[in-house]
HTML snippet that shows the backbone in 3Dmol.js (N, CA, C, O; Angstrom):
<script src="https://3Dmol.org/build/3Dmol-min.js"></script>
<div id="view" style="width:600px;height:400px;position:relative"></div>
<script>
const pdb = `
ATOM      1  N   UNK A   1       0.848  -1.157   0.000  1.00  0.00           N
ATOM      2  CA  UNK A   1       0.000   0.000   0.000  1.00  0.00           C
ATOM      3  C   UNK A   1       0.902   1.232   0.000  1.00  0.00           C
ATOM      4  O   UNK A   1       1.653   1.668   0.873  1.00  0.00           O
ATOM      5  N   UNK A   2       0.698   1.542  -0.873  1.00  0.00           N
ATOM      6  CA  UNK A   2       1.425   3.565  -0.895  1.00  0.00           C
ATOM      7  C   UNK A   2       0.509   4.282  -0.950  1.00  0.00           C
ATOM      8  O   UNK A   2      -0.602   3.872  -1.287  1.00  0.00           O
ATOM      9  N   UNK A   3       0.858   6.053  -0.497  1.00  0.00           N
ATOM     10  CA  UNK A   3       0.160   7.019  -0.017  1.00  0.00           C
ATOM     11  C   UNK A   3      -0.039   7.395  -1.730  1.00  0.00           C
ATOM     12  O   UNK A   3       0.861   7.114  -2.521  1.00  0.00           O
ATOM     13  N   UNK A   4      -1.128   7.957  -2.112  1.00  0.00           N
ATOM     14  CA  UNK A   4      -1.472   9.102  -3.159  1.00  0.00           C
ATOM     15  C   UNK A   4      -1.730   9.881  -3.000  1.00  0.00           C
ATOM     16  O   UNK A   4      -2.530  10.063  -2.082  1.00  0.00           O
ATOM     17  N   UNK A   5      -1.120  11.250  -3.986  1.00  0.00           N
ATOM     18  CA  UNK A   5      -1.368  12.590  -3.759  1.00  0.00           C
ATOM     19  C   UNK A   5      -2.678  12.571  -4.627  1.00  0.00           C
ATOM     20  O   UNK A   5      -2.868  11.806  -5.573  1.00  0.00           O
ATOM     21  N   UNK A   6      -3.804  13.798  -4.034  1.00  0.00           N
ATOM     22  CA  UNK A   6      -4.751  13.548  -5.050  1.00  0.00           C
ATOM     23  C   UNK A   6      -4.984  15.491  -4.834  1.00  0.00           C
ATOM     24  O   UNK A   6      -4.463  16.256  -4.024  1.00  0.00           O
ATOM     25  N   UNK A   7      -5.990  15.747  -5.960  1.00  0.00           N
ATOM     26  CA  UNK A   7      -5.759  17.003  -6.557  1.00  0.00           C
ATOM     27  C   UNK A   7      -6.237  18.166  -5.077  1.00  0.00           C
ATOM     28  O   UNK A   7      -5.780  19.303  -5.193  1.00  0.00           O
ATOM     29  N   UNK A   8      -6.836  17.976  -4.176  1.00  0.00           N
ATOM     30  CA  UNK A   8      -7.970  18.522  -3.090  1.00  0.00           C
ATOM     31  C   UNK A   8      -6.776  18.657  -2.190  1.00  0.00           C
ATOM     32  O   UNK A   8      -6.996  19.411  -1.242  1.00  0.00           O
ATOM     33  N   UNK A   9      -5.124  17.942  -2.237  1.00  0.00           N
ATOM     34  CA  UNK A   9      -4.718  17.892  -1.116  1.00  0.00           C
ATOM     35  C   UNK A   9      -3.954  19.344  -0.929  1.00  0.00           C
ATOM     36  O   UNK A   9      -3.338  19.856  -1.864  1.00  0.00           O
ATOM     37  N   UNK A  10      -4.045  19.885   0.222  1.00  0.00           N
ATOM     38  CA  UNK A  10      -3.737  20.915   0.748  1.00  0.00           C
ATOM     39  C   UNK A  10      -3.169  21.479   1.747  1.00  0.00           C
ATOM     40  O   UNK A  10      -3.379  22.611   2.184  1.00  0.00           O
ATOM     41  N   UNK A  11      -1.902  20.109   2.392  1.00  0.00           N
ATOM     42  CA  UNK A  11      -1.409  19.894   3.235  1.00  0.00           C
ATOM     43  C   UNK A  11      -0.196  18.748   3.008  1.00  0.00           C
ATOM     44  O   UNK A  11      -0.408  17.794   2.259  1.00  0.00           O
ATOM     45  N   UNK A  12       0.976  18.895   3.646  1.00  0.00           N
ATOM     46  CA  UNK A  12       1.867  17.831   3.827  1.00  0.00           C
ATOM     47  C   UNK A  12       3.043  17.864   4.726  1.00  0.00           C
ATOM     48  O   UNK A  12       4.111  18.427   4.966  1.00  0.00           O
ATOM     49  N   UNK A  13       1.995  16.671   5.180  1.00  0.00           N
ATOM     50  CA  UNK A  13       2.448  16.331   7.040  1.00  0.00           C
ATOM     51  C   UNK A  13       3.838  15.244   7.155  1.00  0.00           C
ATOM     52  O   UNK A  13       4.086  14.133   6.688  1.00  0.00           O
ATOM     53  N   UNK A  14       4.513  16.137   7.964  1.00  0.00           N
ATOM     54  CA  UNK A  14       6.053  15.405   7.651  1.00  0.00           C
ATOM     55  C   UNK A  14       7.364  15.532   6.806  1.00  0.00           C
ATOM     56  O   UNK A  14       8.356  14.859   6.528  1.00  0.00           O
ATOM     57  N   UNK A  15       6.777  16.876   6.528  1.00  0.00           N
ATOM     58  CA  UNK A  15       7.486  17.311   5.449  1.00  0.00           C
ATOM     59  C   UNK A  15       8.646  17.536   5.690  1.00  0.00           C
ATOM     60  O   UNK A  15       9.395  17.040   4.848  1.00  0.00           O
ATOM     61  N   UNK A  16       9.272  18.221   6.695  1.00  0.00           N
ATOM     62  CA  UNK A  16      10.777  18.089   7.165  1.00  0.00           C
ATOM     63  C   UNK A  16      11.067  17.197   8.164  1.00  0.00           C
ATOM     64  O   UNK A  16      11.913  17.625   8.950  1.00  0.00           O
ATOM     65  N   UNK A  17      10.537  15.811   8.456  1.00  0.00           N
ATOM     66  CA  UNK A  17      10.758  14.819   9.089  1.00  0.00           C
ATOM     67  C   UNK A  17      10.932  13.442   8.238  1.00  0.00           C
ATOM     68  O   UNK A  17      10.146  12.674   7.683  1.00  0.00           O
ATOM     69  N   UNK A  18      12.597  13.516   8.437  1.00  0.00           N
ATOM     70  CA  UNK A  18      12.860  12.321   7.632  1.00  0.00           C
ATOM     71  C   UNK A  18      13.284  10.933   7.798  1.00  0.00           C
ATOM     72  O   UNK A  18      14.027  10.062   7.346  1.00  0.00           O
ATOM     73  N   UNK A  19      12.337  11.219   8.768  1.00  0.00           N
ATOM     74  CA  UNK A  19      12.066   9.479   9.865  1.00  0.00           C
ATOM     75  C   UNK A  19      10.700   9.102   9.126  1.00  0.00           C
ATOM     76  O   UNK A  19      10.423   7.905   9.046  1.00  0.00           O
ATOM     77  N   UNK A  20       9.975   9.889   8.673  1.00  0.00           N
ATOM     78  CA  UNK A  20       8.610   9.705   8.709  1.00  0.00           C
ATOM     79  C   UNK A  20       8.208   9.519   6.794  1.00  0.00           C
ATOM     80  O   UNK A  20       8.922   9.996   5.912  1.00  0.00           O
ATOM     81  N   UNK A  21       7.552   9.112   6.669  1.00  0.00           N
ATOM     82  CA  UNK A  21       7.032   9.377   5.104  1.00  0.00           C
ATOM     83  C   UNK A  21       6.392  10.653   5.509  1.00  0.00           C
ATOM     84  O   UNK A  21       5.902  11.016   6.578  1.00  0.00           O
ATOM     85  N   UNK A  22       6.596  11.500   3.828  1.00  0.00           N
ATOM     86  CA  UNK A  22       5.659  12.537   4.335  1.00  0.00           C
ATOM     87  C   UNK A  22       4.398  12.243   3.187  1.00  0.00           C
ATOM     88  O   UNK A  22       4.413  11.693   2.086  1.00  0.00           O
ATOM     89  N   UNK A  23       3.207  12.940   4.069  1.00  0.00           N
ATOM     90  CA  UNK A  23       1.852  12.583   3.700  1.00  0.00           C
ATOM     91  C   UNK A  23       1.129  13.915   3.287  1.00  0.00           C
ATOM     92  O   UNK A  23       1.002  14.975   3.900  1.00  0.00           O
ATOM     93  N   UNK A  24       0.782  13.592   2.293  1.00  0.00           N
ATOM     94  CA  UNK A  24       0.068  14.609   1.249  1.00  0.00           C
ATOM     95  C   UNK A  24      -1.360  14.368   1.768  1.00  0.00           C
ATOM     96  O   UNK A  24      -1.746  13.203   1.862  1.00  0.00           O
ATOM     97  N   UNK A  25      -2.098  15.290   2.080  1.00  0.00           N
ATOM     98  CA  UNK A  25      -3.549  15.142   3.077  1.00  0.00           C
ATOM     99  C   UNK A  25      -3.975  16.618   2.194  1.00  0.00           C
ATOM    100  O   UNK A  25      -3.372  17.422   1.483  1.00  0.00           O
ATOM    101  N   UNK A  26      -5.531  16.418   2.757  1.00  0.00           N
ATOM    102  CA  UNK A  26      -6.205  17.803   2.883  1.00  0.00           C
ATOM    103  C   UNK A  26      -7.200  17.804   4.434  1.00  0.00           C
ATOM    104  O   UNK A  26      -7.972  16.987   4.937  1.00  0.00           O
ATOM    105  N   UNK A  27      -6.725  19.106   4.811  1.00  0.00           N
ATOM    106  CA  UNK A  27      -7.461  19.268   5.980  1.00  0.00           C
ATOM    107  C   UNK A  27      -8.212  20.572   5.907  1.00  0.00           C
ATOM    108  O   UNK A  27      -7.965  21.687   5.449  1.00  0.00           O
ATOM    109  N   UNK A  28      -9.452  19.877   6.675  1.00  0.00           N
ATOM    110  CA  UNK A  28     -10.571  21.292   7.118  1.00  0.00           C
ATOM    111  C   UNK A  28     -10.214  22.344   7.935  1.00  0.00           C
ATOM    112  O   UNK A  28      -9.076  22.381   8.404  1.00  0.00           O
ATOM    113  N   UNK A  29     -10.809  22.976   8.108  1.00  0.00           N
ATOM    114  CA  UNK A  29     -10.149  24.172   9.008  1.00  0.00           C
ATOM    115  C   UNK A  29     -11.118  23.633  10.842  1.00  0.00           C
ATOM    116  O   UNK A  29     -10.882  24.067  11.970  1.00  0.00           O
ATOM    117  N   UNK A  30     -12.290  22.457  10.342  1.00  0.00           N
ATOM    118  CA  UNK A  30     -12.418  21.788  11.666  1.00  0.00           C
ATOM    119  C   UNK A  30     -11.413  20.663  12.428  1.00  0.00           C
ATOM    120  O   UNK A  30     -11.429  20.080  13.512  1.00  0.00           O
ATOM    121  N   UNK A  31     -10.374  20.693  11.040  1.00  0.00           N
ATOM    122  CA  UNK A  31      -9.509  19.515  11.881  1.00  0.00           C
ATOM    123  C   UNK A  31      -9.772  18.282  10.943  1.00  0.00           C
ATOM    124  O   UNK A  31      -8.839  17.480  10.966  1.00  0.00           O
ATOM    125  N   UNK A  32     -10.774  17.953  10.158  1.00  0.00           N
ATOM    126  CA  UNK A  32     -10.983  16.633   9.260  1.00  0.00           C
ATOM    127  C   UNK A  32      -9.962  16.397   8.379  1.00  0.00           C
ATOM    128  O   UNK A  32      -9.857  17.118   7.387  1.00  0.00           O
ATOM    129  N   UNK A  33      -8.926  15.189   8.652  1.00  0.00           N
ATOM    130  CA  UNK A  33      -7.412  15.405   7.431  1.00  0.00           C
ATOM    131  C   UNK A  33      -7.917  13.858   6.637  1.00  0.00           C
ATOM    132  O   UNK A  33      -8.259  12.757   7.069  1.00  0.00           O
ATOM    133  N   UNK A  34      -7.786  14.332   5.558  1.00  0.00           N
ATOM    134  CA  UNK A  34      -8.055  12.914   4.447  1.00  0.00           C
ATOM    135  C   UNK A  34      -6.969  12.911   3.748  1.00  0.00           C
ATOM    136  O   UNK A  34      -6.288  13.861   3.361  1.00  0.00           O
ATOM    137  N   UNK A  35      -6.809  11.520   3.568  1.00  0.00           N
ATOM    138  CA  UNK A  35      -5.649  11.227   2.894  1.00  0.00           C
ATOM    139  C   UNK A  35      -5.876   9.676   1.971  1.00  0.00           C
ATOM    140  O   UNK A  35      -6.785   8.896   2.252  1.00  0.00           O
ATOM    141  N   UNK A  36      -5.161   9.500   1.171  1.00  0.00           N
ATOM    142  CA  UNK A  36      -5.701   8.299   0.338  1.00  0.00           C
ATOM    143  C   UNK A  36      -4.546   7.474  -0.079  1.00  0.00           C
ATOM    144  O   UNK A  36      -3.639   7.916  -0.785  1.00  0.00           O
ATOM    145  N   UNK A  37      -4.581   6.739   0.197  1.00  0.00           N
ATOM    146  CA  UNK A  37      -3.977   5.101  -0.256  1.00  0.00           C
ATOM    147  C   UNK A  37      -3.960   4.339  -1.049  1.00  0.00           C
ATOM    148  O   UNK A  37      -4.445   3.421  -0.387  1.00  0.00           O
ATOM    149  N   UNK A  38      -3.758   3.837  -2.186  1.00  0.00           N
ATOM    150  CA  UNK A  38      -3.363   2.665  -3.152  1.00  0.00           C
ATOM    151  C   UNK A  38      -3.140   2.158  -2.486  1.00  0.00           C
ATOM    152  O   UNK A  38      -2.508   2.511  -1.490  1.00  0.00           O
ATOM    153  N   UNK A  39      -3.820   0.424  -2.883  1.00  0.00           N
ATOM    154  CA  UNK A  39      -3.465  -0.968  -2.652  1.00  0.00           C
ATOM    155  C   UNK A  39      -2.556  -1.492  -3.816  1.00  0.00           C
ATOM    156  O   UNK A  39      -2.871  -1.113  -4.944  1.00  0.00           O
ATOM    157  N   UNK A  40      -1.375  -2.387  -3.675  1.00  0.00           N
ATOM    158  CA  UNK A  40      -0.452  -2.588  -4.451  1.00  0.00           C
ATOM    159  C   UNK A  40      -1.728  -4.115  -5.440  1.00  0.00           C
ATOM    160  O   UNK A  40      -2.875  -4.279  -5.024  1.00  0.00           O
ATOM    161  N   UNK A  41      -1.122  -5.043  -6.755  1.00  0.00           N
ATOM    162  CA  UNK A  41      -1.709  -6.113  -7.063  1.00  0.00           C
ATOM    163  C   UNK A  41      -1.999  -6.810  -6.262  1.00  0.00           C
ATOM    164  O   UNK A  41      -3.094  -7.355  -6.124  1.00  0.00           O
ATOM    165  N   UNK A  42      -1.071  -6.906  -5.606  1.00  0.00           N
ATOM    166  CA  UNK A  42      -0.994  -8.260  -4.710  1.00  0.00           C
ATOM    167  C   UNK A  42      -1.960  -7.983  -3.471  1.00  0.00           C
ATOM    168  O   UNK A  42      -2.400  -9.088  -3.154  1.00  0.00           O
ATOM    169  N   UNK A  43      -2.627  -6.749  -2.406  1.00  0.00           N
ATOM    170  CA  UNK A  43      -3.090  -6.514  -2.118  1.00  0.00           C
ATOM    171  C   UNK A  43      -4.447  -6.848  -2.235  1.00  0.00           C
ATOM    172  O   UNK A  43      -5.145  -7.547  -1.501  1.00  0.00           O
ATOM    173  N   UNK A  44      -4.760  -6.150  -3.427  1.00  0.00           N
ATOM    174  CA  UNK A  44      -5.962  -6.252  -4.143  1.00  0.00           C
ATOM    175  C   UNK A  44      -6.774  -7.821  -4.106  1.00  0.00           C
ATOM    176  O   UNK A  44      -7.879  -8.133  -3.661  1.00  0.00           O
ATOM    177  N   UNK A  45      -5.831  -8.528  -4.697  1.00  0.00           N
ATOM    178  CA  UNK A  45      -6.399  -9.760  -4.808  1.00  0.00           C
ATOM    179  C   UNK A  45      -6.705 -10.382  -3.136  1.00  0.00           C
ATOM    180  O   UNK A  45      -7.611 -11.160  -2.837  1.00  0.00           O
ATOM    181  N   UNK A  46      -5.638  -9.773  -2.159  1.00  0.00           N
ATOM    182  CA  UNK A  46      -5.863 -10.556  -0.946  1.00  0.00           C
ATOM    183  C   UNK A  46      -7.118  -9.883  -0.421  1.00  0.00           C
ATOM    184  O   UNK A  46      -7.842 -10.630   0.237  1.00  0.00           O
ATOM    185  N   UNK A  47      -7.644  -8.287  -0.612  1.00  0.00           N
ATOM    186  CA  UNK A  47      -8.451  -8.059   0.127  1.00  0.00           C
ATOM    187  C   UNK A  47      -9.727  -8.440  -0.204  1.00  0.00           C
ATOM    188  O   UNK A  47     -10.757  -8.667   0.431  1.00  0.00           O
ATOM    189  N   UNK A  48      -9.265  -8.458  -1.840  1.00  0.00           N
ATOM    190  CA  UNK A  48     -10.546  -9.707  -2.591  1.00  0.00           C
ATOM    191  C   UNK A  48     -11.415 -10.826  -1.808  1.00  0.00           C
ATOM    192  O   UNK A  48     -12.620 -10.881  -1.561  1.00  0.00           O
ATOM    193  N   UNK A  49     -10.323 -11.710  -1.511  1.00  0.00           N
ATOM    194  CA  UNK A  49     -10.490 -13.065  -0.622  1.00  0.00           C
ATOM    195  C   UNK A  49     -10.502 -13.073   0.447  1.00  0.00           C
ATOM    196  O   UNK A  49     -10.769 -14.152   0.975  1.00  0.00           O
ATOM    197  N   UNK A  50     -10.263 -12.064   1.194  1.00  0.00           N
ATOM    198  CA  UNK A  50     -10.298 -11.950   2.339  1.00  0.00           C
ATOM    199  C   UNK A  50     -11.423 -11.422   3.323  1.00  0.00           C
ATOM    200  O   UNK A  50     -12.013 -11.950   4.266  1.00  0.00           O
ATOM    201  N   UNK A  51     -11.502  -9.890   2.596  1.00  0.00           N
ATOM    202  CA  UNK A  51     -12.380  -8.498   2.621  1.00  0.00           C
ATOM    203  C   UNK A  51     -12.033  -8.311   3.900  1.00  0.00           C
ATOM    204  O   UNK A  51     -12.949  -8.543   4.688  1.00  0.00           O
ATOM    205  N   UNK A  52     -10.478  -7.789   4.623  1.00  0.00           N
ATOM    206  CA  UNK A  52     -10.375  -7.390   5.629  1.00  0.00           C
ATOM    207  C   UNK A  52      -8.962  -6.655   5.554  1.00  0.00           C
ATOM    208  O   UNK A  52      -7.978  -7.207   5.062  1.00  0.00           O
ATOM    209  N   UNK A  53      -8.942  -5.379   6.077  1.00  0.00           N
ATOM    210  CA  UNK A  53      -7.912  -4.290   6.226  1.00  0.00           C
ATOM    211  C   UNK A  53      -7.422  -3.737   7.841  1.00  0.00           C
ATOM    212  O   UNK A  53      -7.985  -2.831   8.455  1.00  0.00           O
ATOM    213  N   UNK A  54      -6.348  -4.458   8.283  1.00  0.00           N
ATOM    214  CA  UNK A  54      -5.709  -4.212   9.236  1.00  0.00           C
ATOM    215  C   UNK A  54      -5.608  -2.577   8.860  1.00  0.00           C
ATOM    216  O   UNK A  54      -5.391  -2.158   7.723  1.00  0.00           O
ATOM    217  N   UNK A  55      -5.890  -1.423  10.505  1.00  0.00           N
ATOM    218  CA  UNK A  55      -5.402  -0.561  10.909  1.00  0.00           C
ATOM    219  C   UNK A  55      -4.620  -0.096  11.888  1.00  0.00           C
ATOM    220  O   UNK A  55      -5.200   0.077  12.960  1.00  0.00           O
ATOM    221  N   UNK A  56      -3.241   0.213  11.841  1.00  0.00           N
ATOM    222  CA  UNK A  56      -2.794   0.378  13.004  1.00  0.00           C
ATOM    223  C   UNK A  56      -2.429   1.911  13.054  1.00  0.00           C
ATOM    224  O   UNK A  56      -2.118   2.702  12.163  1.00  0.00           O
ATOM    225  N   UNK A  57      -2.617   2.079  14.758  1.00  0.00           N
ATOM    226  CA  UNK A  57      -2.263   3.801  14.732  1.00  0.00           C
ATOM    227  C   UNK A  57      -1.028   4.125  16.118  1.00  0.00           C
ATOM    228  O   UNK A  57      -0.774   3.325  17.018  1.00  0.00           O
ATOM    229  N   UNK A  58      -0.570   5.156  15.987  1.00  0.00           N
ATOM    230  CA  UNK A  58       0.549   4.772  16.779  1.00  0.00           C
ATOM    231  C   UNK A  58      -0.269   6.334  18.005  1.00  0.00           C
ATOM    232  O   UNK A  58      -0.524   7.510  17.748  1.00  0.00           O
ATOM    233  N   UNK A  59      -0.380   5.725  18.932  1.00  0.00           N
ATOM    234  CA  UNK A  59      -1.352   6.648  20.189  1.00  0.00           C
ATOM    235  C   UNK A  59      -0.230   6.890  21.406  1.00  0.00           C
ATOM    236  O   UNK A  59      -0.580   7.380  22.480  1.00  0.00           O
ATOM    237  N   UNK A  60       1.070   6.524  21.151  1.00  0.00           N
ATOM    238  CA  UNK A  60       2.076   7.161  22.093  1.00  0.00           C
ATOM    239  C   UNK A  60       1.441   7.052  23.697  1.00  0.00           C
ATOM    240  O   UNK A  60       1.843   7.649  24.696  1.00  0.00           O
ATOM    241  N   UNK A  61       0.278   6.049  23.574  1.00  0.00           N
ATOM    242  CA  UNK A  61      -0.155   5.852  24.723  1.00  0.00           C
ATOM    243  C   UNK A  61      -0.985   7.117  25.280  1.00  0.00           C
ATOM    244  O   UNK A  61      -1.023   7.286  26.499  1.00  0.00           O
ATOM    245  N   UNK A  62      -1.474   7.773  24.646  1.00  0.00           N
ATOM    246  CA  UNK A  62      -2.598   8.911  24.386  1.00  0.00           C
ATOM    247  C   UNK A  62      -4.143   8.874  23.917  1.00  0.00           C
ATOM    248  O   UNK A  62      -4.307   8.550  22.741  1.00  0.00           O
ATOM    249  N   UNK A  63      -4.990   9.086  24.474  1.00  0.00           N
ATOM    250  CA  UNK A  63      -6.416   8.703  23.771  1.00  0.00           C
ATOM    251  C   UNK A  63      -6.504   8.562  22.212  1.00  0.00           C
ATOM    252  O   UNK A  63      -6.150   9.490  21.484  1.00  0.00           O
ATOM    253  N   UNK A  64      -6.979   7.392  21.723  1.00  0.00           N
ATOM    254  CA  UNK A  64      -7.231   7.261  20.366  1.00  0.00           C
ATOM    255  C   UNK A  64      -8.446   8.039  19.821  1.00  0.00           C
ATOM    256  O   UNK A  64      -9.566   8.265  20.280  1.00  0.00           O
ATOM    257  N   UNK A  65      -7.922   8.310  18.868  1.00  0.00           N
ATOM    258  CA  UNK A  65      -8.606   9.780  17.967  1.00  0.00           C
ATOM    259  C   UNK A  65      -9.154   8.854  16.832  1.00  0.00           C
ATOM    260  O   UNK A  65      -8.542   7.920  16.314  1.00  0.00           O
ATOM    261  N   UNK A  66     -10.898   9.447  16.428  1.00  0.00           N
ATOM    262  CA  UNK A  66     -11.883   8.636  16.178  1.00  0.00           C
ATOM    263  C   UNK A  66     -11.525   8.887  14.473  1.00  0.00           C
ATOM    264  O   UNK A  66     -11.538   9.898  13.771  1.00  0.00           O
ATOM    265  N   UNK A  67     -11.308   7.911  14.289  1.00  0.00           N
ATOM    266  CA  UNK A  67     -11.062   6.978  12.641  1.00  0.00           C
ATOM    267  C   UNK A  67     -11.668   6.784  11.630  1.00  0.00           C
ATOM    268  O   UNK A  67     -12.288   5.766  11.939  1.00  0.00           O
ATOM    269  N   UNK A  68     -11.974   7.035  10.547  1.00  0.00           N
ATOM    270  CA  UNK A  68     -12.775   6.614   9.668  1.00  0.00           C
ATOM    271  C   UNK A  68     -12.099   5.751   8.399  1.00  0.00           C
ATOM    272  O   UNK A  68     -11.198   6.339   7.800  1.00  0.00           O
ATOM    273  N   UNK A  69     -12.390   4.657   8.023  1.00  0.00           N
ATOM    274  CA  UNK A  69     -11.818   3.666   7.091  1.00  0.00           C
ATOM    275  C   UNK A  69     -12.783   3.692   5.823  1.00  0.00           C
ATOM    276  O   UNK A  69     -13.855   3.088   5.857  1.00  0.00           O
ATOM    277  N   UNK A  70     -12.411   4.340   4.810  1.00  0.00           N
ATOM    278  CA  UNK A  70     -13.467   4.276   3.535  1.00  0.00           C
ATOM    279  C   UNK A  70     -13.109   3.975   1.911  1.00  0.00           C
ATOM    280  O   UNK A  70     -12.008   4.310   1.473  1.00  0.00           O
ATOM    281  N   UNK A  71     -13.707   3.584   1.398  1.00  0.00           N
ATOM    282  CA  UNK A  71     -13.613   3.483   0.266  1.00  0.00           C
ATOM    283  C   UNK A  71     -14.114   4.468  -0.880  1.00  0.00           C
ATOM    284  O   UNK A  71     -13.624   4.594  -2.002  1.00  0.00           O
ATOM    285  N   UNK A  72     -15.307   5.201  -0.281  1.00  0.00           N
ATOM    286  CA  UNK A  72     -15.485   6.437  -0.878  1.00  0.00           C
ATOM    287  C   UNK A  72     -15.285   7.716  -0.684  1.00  0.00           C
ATOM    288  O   UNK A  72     -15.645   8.286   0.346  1.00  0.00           O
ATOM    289  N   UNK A  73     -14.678   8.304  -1.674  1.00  0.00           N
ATOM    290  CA  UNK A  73     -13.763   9.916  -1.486  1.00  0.00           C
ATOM    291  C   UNK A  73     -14.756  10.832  -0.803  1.00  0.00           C
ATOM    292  O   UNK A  73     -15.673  11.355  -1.435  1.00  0.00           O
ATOM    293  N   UNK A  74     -14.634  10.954   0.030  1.00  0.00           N
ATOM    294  CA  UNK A  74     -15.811  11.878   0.614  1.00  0.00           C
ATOM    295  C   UNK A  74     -15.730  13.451   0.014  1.00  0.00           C
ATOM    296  O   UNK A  74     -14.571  13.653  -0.348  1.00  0.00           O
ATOM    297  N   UNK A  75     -16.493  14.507  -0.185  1.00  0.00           N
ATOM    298  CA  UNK A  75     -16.481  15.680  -0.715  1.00  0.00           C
ATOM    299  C   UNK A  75     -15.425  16.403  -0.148  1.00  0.00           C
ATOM    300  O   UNK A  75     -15.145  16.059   1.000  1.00  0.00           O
ATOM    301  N   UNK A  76     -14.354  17.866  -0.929  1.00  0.00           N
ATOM    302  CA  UNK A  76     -13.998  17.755  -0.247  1.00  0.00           C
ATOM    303  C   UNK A  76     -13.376  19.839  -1.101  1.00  0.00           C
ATOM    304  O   UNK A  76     -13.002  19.882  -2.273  1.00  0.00           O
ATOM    305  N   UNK A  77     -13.401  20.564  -0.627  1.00  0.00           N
ATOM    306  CA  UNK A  77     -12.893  21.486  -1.112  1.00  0.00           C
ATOM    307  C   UNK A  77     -11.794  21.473  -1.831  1.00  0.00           C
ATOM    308  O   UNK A  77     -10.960  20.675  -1.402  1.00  0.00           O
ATOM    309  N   UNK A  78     -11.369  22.284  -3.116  1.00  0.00           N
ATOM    310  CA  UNK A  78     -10.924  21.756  -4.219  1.00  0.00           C
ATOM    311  C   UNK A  78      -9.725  23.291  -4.152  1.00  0.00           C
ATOM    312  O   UNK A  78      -8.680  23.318  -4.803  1.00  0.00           O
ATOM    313  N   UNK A  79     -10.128  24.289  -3.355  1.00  0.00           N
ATOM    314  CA  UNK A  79      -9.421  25.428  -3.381  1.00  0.00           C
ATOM    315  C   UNK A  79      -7.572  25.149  -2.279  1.00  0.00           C
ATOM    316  O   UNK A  79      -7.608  24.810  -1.097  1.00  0.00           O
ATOM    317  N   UNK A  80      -6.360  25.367  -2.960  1.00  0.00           N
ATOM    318  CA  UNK A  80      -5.368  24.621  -2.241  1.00  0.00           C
ATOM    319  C   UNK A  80      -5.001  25.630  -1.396  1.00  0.00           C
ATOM    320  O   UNK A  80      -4.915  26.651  -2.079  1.00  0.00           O
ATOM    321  N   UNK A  81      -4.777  25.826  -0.407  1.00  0.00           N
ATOM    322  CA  UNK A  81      -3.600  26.990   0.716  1.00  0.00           C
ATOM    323  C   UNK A  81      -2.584  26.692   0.021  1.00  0.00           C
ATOM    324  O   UNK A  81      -2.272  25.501   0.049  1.00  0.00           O
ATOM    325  N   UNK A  82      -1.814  27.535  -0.741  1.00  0.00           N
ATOM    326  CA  UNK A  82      -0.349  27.410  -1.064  1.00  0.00           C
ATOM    327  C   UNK A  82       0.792  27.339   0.179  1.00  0.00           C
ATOM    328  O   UNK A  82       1.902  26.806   0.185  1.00  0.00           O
ATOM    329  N   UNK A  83       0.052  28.118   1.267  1.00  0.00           N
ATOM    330  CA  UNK A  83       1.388  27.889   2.309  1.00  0.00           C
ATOM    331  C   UNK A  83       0.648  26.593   3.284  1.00  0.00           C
ATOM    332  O   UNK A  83       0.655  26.801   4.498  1.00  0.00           O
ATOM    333  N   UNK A  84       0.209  25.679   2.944  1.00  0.00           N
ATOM    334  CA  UNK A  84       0.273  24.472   3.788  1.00  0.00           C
ATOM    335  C   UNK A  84       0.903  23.554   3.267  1.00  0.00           C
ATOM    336  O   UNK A  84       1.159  22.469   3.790  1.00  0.00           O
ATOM    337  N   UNK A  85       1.208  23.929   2.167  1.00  0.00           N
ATOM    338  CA  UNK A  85       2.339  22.818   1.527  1.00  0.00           C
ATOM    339  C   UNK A  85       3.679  22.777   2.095  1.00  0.00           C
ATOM    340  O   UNK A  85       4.512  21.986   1.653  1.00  0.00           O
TER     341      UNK A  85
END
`;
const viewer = $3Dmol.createViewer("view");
viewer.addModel(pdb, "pdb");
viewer.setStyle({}, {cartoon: {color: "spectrum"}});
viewer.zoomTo();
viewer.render();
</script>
């Protein structure tokens, strides 16, 4: 699975951290950050047969922050902040 940049994104988190992948997102100004994923071939076919997608989140031992797992692009403002890049 690799991250995709997609055209709405308006943010990228990690950008001078080079421990980290950095992640091309778009976020609301309420805080909602979407970000999107490709499944590689080989993926595909397993989630085929399977129909199940491990999530893991790293909570530094901090309350877990409420998740959403989707398959459809939810709406999403199309206008970019040039300085959140």
């Amino acid at each position: 699975m690799h991250i995709h940049e997609f055209k709405e994104c308006n943010i990228l988190f990690a950008k001078d951290q080079i421990e980290y992948l950095k992640l091309p997102a778009h976020k609301t100004e309420e805080g909602i950050v979407t970000s999107c994923w490709v499944f590689s071939f080989t993926e595909r076919i397993k989630l085929l047969f399977t129909g199940r997608v491990y999530v893991r989140m790293l909570t530094f031992n901090k309350p877990l922050q409420p998740l959403v797992v989707t398959v459809h692009k939810p709406e999403m403002e199309e206008e970019l902040d040039a300085n959140s890049k």
